[in-house]
C-alpha positions in Angstrom: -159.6 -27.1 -70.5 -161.1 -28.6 -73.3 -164.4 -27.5 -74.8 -167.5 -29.2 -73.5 -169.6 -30.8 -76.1 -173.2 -28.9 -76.9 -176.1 -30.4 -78.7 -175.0 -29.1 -81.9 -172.6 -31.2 -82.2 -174.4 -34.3 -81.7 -174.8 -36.0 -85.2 -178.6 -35.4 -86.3 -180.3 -38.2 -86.9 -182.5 -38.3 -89.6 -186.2 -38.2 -89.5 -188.3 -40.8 -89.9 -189.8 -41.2 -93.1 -193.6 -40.5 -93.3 -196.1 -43.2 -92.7 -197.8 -44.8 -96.0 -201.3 -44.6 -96.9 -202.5 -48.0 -97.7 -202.5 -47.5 -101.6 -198.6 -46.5 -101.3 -198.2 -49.6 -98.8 -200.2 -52.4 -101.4 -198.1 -51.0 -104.3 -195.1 -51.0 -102.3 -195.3 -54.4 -100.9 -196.0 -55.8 -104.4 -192.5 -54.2 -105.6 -191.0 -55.7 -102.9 -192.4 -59.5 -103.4 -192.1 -59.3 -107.2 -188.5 -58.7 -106.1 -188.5 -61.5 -103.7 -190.0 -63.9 -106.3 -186.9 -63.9 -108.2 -182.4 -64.6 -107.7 -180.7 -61.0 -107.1 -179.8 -59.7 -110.6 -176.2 -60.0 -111.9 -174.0 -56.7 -112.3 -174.1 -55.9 -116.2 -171.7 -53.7 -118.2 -173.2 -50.3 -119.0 -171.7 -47.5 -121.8 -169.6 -46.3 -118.8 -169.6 -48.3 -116.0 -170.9 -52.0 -114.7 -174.5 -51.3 -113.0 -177.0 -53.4 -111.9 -180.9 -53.8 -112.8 -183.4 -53.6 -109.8 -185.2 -56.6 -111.3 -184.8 -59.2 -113.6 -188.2 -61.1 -114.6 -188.1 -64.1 -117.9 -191.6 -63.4 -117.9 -192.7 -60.1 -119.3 -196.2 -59.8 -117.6 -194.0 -59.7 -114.6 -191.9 -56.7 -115.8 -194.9 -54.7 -116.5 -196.7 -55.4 -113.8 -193.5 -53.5 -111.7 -193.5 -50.9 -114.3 -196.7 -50.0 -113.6 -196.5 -50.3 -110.3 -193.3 -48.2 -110.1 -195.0 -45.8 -112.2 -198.2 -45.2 -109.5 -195.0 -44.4 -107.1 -193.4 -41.9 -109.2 -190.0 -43.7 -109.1 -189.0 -43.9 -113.0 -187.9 -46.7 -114.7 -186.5 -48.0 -117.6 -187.5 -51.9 -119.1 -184.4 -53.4 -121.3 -185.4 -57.0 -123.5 -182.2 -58.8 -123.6 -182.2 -62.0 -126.0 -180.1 -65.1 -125.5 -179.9 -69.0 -126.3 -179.3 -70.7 -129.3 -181.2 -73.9 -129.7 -183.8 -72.4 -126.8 -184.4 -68.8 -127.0 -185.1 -67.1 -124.5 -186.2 -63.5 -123.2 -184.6 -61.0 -119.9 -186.5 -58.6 -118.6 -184.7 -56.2 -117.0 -186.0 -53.0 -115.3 -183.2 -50.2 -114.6 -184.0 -46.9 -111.8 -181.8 -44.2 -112.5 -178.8 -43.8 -110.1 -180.8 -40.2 -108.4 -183.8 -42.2 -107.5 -182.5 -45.4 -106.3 -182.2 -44.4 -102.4 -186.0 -43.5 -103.1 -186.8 -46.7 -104.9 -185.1 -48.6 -102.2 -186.8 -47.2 -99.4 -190.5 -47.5 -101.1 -189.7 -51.5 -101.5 -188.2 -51.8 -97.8 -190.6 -50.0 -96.0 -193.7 -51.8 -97.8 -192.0 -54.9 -97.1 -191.6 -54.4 -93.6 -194.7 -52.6 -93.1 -196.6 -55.2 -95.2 -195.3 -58.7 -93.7 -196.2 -57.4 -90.3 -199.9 -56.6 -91.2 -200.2 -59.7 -92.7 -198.3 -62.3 -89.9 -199.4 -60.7 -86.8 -202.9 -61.2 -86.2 -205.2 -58.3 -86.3 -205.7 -55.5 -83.3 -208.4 -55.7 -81.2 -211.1 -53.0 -82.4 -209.5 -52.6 -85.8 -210.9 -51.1 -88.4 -212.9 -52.9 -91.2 -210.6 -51.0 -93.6 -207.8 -52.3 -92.0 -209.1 -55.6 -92.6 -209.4 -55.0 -96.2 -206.4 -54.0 -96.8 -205.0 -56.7 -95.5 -206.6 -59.2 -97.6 -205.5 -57.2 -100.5 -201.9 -57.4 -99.5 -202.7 -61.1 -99.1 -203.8 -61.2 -102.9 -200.9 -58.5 -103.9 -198.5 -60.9 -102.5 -200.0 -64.5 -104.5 -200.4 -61.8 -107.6 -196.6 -61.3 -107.2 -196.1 -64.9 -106.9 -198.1 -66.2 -109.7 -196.3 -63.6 -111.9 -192.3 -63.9 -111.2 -192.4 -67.0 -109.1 -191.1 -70.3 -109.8 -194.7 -72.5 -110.7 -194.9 -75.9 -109.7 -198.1 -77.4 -111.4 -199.0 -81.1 -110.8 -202.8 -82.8 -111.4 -203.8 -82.0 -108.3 -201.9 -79.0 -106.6 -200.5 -75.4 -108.1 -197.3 -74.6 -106.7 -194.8 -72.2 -106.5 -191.3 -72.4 -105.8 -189.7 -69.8 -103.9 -185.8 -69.6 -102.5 -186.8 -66.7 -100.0 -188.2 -68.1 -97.1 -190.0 -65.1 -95.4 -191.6 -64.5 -98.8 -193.1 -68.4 -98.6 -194.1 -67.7 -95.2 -195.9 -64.7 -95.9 -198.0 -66.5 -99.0 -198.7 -69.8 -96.7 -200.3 -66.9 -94.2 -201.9 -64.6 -96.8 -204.2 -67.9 -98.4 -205.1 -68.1 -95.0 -206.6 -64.7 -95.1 -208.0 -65.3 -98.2 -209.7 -68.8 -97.3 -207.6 -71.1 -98.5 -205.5 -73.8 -96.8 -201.6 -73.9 -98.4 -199.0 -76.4 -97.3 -195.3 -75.4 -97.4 -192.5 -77.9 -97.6 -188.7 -77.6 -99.2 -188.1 -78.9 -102.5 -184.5 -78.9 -104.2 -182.4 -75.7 -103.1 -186.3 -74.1 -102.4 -189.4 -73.9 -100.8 -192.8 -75.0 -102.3 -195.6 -73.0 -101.3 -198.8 -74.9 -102.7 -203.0 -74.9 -102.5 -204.9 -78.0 -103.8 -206.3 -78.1 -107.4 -209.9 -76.9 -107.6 -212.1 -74.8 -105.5 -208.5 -73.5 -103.7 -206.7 -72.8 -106.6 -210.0 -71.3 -108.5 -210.2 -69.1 -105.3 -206.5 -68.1 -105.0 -206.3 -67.2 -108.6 -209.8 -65.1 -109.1 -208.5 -63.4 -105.6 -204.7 -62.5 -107.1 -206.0 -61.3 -110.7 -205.9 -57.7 -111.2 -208.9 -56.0 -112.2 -209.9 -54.8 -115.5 -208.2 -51.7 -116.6 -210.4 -48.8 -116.9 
């Protein structure tokens, strides 16, 4: 008669990872939508092997800003300037995690997307906490911050725009002006989505709301 099976030999299911603080979760979320801002990075040839950046930013205040915000999470990274273009020049920015601390790096920008999209497009519980509340508008501002910085702008006379090919991403910046007072319109343009707030007052509010504060 054959052995009957016992819980030990049940595969073990992993744990659960920890629940974020809110600091972990703003920084986290911002990872994840400067990621989203921006096309998947291309595979490039390495001294050994082809590997592939985590991001890939033509904007350099974009680069830093997920340096720095890698760095608050203790995942380590390394920022390569790659030059092309002959007539028009033109700058990469490519960030690199080493191989041990990808899986880490991976689940950091996961969980503070998931975690993050669902404060921010379900409406808040009844008796939350103010905290709560201010958190969310800073993960409203995190995500225009991320926006502003590696998305695609669209600038007319009268709008500011920004063109986005991910479409949860636009959803979550249509909902997070709401929080922060300002009406946007969304509407697809050419192969993407335009995410935009009217010249003036909105866009005065949206940007003063998305800039970082003065280093200390």
């Amino acid at each position: 008669m054959a052995p009957q099976p016992t819980l030990l030999d049940r595969p073990r299911v992993p744990p659960p990872p920890p629940p974020m603080d809110w600091l972990t979760l703003g920084d986290a979320f911002e990872v994840a939508c400067l990621v989203r801002c921006t096309p998947p990075p291309a595979a490039v040839r390495g001294p050994v092997e082809p590997y592939r950046p985590v991001a890939e930013f033509n904007r350099e205040d974009a680069a830093l800003r997920m340096r720095q915000l890698l760095n608050r999470l203790d995942v380590p990274v390394e920022h390569e300037v790659v030059s092309g273009g002959l007539r028009r020049r033109y700058e990469l920015h490519r960030l690199h995690v080493p191989r041990e601390h990808r899986a880490a790096y991976a689940e950091l920008r996961e969980s503070g997307w998931r975690r993050g999209r669902r404060e921010l497009l379900t409406g808040p519980a009844p008796g939350a906490s103010t905290a709560r509340a201010a958190w969310r508008s800073r993960l409203a501002a995190a995500a225009w911050r991320s926006a502003l910085l590696a998305g695609g702008r669209h600038v007319r006379r009268h709008i500011l725009g920004i063109r986005l090919t991910d479409r949860e991403l636009a959803a979550v910046l249509v909902r997070s002006a709401a929080l922060l007072e300002v009406p946007a319109l969304l509407r697809p343009g050419a192969g993407c989505f335009v995410v935009s707030v009217a010249d003036g007052p909105d866009r005065l509010r949206i940007m003063d709301r998305a800039a970082l504060a003065p280093a200390r």
